[in-house]
C-alpha positions as CSV (number, residue, x, y, z in Angstrom):
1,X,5.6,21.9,-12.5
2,X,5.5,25.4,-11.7
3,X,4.5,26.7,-7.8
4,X,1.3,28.5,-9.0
5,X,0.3,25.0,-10.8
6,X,0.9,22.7,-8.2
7,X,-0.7,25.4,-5.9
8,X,-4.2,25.1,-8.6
9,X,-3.6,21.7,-8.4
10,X,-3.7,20.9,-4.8
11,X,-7.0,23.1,-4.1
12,X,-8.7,22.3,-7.6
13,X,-7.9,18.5,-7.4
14,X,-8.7,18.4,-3.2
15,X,-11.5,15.6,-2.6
16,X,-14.0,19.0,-1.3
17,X,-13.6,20.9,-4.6
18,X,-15.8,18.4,-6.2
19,X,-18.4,19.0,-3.3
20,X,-19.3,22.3,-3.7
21,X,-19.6,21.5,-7.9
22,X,-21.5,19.2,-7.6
23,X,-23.8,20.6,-5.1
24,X,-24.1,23.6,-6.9
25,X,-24.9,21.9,-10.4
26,X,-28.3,19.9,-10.0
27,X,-29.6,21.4,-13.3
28,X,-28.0,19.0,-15.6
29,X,-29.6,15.8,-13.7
30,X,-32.1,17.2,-11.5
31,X,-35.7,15.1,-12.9
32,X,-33.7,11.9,-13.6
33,X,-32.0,11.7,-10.1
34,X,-34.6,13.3,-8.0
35,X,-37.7,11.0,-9.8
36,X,-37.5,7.5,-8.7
37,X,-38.5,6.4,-12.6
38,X,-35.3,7.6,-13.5
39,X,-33.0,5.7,-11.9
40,X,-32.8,3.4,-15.1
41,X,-30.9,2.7,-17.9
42,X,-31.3,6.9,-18.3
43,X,-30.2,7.8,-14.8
44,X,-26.7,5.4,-15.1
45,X,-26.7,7.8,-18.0
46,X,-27.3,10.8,-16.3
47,X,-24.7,9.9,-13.7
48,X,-21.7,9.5,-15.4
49,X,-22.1,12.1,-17.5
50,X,-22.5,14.7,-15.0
51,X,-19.5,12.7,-12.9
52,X,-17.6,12.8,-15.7
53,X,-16.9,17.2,-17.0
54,X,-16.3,17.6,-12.8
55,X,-13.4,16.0,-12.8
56,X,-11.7,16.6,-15.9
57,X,-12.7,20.0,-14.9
58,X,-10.5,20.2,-11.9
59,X,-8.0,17.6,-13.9
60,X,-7.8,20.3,-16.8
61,X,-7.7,23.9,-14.8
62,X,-4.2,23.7,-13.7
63,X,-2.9,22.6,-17.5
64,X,-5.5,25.3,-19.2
65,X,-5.0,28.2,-17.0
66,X,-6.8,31.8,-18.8
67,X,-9.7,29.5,-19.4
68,X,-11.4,29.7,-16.4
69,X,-14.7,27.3,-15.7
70,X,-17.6,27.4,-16.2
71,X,-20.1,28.7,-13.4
72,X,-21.0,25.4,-12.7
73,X,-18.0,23.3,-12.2
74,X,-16.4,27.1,-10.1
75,X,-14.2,25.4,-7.4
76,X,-15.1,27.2,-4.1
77,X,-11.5,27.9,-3.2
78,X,-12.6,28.9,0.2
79,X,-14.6,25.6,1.1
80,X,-11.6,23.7,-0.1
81,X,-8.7,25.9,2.4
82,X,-11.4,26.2,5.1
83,X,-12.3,22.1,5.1
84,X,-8.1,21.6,4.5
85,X,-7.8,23.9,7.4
86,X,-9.7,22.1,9.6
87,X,-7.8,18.8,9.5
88,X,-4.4,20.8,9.9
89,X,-2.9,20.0,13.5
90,X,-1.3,23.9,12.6
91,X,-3.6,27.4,13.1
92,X,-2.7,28.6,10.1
93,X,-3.7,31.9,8.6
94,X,-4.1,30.9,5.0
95,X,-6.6,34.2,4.3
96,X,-3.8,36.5,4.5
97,X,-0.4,34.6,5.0
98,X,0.8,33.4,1.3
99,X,3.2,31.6,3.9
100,X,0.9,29.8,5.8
101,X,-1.4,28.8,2.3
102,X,1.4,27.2,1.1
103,X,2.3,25.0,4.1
104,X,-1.6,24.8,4.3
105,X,-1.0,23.0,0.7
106,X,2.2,21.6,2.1
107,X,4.6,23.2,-0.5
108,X,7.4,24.8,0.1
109,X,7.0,28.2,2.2
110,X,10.6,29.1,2.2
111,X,11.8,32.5,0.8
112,X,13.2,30.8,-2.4
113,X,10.5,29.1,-3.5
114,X,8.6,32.4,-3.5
115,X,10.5,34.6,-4.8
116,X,10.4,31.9,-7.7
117,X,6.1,32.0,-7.2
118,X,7.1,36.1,-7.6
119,X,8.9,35.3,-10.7
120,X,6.2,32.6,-12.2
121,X,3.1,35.9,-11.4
122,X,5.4,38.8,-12.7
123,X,6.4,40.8,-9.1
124,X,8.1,43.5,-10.3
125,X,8.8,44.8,-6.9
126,X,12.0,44.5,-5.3
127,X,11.9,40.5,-3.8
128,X,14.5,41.8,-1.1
129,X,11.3,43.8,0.4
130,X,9.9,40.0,1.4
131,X,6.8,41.4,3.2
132,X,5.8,43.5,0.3
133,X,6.1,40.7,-1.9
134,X,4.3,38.0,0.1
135,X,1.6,40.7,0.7
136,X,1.4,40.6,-3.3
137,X,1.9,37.2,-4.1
138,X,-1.0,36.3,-1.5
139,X,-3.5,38.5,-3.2
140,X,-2.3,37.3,-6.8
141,X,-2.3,34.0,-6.0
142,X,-6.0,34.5,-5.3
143,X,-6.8,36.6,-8.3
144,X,-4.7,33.9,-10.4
145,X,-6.7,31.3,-8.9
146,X,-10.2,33.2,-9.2
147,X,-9.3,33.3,-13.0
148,X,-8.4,29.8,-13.4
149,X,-11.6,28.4,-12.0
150,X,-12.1,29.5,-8.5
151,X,-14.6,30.6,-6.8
152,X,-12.7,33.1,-4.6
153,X,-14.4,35.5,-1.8
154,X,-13.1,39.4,-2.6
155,X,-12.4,39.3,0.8
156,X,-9.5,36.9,-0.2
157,X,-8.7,39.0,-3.4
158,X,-7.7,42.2,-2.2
């Protein structure tokens, strides 16, 4: 598996990225699970369903990359870092530090493994310039991530 897709696949497939989906998609199910009548038959109905597109969702963004989600199944990437962030014994400066996101996501940080993430995004800068490059790779990874699925601050893009 390539470092950008097990990157998607840590923060799309994190128990919190299905939060922030859900929360923000009451539409589909919103008379059926907020009326006590329709907790039926129709509301088991209603729930899986609406369980179901989530999570192939998340399952399917890190194989389909370029497809993007829709609006309503949009992983907030931040929600996902911030809540993995909190339960990190480390003070790690994921926003800016592509270093730091990746032990965040407890992958390999080292300078191999991304100058091969440089490689996967197309760097065409010189990879013996390593704070250029994780500079761009940071911001990339974000854009990359933004396109895949992500909802992603432009604070965190650029």
């Amino acid at each position: 598996m390539s470092i950008f897709r097990s990157i998607m696949s840590k923060i799309f497939g994190h128990p919190a990225a299905a939060s922030p989906a859900d929360a923000g998609s009451p539409t589909p199910g919103t008379t059926a699970a907020t009326s006590p009548g329709g907790i039926g038959s129709l509301g088991g109905a209603m729930a899986a369903p609406a369980a179901t597109p989530s999570t192939p969702a998340a399952g399917q963004a890190p194989t389909a990359p370029g497809q993007g989600g829709s609006p309503a199944q949009a992983v907030d990437v931040q929600a996902v870092l911030t809540d993995m962030a909190s339960k990190n014994p480390q003070k790690l400066n994921w926003q800016s530090s592509i270093v730091d996101l990746m032990k965040l996501l407890d992958l390999d940080s080292s300078l191999a493994a991304r100058k091969e993430l440089a490689g996967e995004l197309g760097y065409t800068g010189s990879t013996d310039d390593s704070a250029a490059m994780n500079i761009w790779l940071h911001k990339q990874v974000m854009q990359k991530l933004a396109e895949n699925g992500g909802r992603v601050p432009d604070s965190l893009k650029g």
